[in-house]
N, C-alpha and C positions, 0 to 999 in steps of 0.2 A: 210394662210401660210406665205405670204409676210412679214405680218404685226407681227407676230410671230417672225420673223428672224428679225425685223427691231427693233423690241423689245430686244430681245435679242444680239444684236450688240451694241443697246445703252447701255444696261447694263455694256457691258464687257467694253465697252471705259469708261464708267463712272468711274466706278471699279480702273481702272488703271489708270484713270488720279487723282484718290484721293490717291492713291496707291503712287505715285510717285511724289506728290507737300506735302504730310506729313511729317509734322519734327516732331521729338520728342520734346513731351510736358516736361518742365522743370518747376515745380512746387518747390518753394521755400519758407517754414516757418519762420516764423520772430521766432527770439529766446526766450527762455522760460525765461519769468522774474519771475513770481511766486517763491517765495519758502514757506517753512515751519518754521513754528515759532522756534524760537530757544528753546526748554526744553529740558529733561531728556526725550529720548526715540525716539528724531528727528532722532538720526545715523539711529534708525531701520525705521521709517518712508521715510528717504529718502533712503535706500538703496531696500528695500522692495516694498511700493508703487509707486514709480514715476516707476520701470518696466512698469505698465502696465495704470498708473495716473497720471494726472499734479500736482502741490501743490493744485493748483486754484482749481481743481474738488474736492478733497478732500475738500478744505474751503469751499465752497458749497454745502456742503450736509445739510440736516437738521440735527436740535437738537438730538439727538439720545440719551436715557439712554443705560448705561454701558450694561447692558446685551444687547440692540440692537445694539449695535458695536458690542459686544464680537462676536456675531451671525453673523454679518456680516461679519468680519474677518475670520470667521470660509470656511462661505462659500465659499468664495475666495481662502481660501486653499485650501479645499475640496474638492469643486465643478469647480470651475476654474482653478486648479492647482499650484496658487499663490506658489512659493517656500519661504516660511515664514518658518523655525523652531516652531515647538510647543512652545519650550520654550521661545522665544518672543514673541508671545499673548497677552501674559498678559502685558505685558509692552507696547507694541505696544497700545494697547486698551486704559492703562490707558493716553497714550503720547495725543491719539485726545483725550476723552474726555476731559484731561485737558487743552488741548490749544488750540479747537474749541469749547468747551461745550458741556454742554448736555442737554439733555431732562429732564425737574423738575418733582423730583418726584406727582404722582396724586395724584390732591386733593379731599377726600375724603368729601363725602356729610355727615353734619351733622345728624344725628341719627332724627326721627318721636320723636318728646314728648310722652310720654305714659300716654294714660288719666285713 
C-alpha cells in the first residue's frame, strides 16, 4: 500500500511540475518561395491549388497523360471537396500538363510478321 501511495504522489508531483515549467511551443515556417510557371491558366492554378498545395508539390508529381490529370483533378473535387468550378477543369488540366508535362503517349509493340 505504501508503495502504491509513493507511486502515486510521484506521479501527481511529476504531472505538475511539467504542467507548470511548459511554454508554449512556437513553431515557425520559412516562407513559400516556389511558385507556378507563369502560362495561361496559372490564375486558376494558383488560386485553386495552393488552398490545399505548394507550387513545389505540384512540380513534383510525375508525368501524367491528360486524362490522368483530368482524373486527378476530378477527384480532388469530388472526393476531397476541392472548391474548383467545373468549368475550369478543363483549363486547369490543360495549364499542368502544359507546363509540368506529361506522360508520352504508349508505344505500341510492333505487329508478329505473319508467316
Amino acid at each position: 500500500m505504501k508503495a502504491h501511495r509513493l507511486f502515486l504522489c510521484c506521479a501527481v508531483f511529476l504531472a505538475a511540475a511539467f504542467t507548470v515549467s511548459a511554454a508554449p511551443l512556437k513553431i515557425e515556417l520559412p516562407p513559400e518561395t516556389a511558385v507556378f510557371k507563369t502560362a495561361p491558366g496559372s490564375e486558376a492554378a494558383m488560386a485553386q491549388c495552393l488552398i490545399c498545395h505548394s507550387a513545389e508539390y505540384v512540380s513534383m508529381q510525375p508525368l501524367l497523360t491528360r486524362t490522368a490529370w483530368k482524373a486527378t483533378v476530378e477527384k480532388m473535387q469530388k472526393k476531397f471537396g476541392a472548391p474548383l468550378p467545373a468549368d475550369q477543369v478543363d483549363a486547369l488540366v490543360d495549364y499542368i500538363v502544359k507546363a509540368y508535362g506529361a506522360a508520352p503517349a504508349p508505344v505500341k509493340a510492333p505487329a508478329a510478321p505473319v508467316k
